[in-house]
C-alpha positions in Angstrom: 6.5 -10.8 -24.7 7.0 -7.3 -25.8 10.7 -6.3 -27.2 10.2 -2.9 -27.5 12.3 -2.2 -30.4 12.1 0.7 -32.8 11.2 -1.0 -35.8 8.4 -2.8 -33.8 6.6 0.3 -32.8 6.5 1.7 -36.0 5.0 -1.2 -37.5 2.7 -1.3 -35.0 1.8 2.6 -35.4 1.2 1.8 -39.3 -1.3 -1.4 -38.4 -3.3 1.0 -35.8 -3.6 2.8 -38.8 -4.9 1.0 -41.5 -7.1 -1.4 -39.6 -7.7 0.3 -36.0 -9.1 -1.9 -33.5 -10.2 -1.4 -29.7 -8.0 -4.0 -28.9 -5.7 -6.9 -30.7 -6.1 -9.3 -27.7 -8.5 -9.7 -25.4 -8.2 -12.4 -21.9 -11.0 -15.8 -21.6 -11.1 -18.0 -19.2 -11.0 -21.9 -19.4 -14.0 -23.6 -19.0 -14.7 -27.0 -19.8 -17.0 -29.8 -18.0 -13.5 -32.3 -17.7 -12.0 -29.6 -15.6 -9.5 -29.2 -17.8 -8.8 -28.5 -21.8 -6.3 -29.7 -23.7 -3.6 -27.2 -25.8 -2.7 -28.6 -28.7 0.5 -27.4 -31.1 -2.0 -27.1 -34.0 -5.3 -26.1 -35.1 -6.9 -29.7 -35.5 -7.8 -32.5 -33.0 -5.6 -34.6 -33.9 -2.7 -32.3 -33.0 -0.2 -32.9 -30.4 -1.1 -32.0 -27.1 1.6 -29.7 -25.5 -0.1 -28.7 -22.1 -3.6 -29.0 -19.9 -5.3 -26.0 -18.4 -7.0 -26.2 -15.7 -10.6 -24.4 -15.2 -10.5 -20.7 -14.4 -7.1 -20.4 -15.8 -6.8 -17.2 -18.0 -5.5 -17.3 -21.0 -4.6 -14.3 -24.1 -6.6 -14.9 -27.4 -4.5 -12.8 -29.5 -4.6 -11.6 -33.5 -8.4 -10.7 -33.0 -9.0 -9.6 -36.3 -8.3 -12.8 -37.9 -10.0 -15.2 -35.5 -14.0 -15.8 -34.8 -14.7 -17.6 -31.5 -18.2 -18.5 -32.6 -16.8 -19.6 -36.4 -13.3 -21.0 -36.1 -13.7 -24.5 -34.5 -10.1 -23.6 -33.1 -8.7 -20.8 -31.5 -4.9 -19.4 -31.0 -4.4 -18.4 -27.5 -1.2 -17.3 -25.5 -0.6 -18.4 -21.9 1.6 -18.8 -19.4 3.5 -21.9 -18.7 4.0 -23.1 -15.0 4.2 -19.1 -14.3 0.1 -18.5 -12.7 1.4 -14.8 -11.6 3.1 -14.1 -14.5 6.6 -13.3 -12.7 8.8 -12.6 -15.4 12.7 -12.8 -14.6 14.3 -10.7 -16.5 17.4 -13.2 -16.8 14.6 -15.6 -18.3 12.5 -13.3 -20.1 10.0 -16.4 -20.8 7.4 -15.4 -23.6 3.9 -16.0 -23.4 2.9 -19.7 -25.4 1.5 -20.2 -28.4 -0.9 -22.8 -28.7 -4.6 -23.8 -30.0 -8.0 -25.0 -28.2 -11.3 -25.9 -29.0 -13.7 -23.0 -28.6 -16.1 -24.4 -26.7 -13.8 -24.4 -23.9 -13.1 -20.8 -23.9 -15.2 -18.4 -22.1 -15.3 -14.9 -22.7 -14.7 -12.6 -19.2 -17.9 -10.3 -19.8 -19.9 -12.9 -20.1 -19.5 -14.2 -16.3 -21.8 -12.9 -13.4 -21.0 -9.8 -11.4 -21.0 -10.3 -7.4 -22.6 -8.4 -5.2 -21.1 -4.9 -4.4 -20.7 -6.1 -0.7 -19.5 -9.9 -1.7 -15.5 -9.0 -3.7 -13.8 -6.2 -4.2 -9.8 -5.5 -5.0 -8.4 -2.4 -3.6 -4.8 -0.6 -4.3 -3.0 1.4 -1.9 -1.6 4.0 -4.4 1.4 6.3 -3.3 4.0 8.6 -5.0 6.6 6.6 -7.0 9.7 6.0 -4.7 12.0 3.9 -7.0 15.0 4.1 -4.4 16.3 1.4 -3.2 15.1 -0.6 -5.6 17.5 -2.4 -8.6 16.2 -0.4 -11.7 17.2 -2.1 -15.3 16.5 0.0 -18.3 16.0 -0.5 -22.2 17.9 3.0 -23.1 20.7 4.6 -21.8 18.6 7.7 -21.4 16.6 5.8 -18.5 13.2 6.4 -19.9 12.1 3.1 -20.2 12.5 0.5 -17.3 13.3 -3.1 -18.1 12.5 -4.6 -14.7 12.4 -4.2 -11.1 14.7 -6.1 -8.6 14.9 -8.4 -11.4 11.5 -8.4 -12.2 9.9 -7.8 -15.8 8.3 -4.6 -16.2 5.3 -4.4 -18.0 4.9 -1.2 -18.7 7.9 0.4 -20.3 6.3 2.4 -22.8 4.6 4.6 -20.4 7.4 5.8 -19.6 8.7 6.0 -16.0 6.2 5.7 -13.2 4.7 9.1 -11.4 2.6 6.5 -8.7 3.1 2.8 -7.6 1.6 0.5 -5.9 1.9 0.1 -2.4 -0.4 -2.7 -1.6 -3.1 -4.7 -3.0 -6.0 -6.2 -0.9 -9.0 -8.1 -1.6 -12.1 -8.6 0.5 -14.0 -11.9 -0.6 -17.2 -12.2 1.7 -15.7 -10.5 4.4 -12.5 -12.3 4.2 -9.3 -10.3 3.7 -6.6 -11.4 1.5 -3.4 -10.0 1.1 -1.5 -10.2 -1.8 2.1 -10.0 -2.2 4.4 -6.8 -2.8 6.4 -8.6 -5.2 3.3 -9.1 -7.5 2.6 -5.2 -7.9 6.1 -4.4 -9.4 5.7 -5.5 -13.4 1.9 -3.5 -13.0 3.3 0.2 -11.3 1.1 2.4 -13.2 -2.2 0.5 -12.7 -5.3 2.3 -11.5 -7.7 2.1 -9.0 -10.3 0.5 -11.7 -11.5 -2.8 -11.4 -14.5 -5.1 -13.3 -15.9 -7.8 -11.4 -17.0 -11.2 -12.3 -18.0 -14.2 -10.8 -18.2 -18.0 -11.7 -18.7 -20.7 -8.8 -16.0 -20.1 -6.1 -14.3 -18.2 -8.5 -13.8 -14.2 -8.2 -12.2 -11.9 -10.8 -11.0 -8.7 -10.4 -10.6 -6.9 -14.0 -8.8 -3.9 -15.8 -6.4 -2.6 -18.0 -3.3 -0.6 -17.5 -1.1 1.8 -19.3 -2.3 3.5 -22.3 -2.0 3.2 -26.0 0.7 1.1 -26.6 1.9 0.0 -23.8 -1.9 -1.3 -22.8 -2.0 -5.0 -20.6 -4.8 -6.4 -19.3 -4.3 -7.7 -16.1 -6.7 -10.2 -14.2 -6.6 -11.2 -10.7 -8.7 -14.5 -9.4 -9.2 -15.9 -6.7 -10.5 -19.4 -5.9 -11.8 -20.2 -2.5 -10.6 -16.7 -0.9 -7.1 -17.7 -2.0 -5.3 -15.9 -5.3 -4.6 -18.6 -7.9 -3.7 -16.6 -11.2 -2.5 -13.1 -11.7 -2.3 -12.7 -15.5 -0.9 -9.9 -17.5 -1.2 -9.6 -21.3 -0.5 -7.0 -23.4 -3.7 -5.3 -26.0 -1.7 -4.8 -28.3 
């Protein structure tokens, strides 16, 4: 979870600088033949296992410059516990986790099929920001950076506040529509109308990043069985 203090940005800045990447983090999928992998609290089969994942579920691997998925046996990720939309209460503020897994059972997003242009596609209704009405916390006094949204974490604080939101988000699977819910577009405000598709089995996945510099996330929506299952955010950087 971001903090956006001072200090942290400026470190941040610095690191950009002297060893610039495209991205620090990057989202995989689970993928194993159990249906499941194990996360384990350290880097080593023997290590205590603190959660199961099931397939398809997205998960952050972070600190891209120091890992090698097709070296490092295994491989730090950050996920989500018990929180498949990532809804964030502000009250909460619940990080990401920090755990390891066996890299043959992570799977690399651009590596999945594409669908057909007729068979999934994720579109956003995209209006003029209208904040009122809506409980607004912000980081500084000045307001320029909102905290959450009727209580809900806001992922994009950095960008400053929103010119557009999201109205409404709907997917069409096969011909199927499915709706997805208001609450879920609130933390992503700024998001465009940009999407990479991917397939794998009964599994769709609608892909793209939001914000810009350093308030980048990548968020992924998926949908199993014409149903949404996981909407992970994760920051880039």
């Amino acid at each position: 979870m971001k903090y956006y203090q001072f200090y942290y940005w400026i470190t941040l800045l610095l690191l950009s600088v002297i060893n610039p990447l495209d991205s620090w983090a990057q989202p995989y999928l689970i993928q194993s033949k159990e249906g499941y992998s194990n996360v384990r609290e350290s880097a080593d089969s023997k290590g205590k296992i603190q959660n199961q994942l099931k397939n398809n579920t997205v998960v952050l691997m972070d600190q891209l410059e120091e890992q090698d998925l097709e070296k490092d046996q295994w491989i730090k990720i950050l996920y989500y516990e018990n929180l498949p939309y990532s809804i964030v209460e502000i009250k909460d503020e619940k990080p990401l986790k920090e755990g390891y897994i066996h890299n043959s059972q992570l799977l690399a997003l651009d590596k999945l099929v594409k669908p057909r242009t007729a068979e999934f596609s994720l579109k956003y209704l995209i209006e003029p920001a209208n904040l009122k009405g809506k409980k607004i916390a912000y980081y500084d006094e000045n307001a320029t950076a909102i905290k959450s949204i009727n209580g809900i974490y806001y992922y994009l604080a950095d960008c400053g506040i929103p010119k557009e939101m999201i109205e409404k988000a709907e997917a069409t699977i096969n011909g199927a529509k499915v709706s997805i819910p208001s609450e879920l577009l609130l933390g992503i405000g700024s998001a465009r109308q940009s999407f990479d598709y991917y397939k794998l089995g009964n599994a769709y996945l609608a892909v793209q990043e939001i914000g810009d510099g350093a308030c980048t996330n990548h968020v992924v929506w998926v949908f199993e069985k014409n149903k949404l299952t996981q909407r992970f955010v994760g920051w880039e950087y």
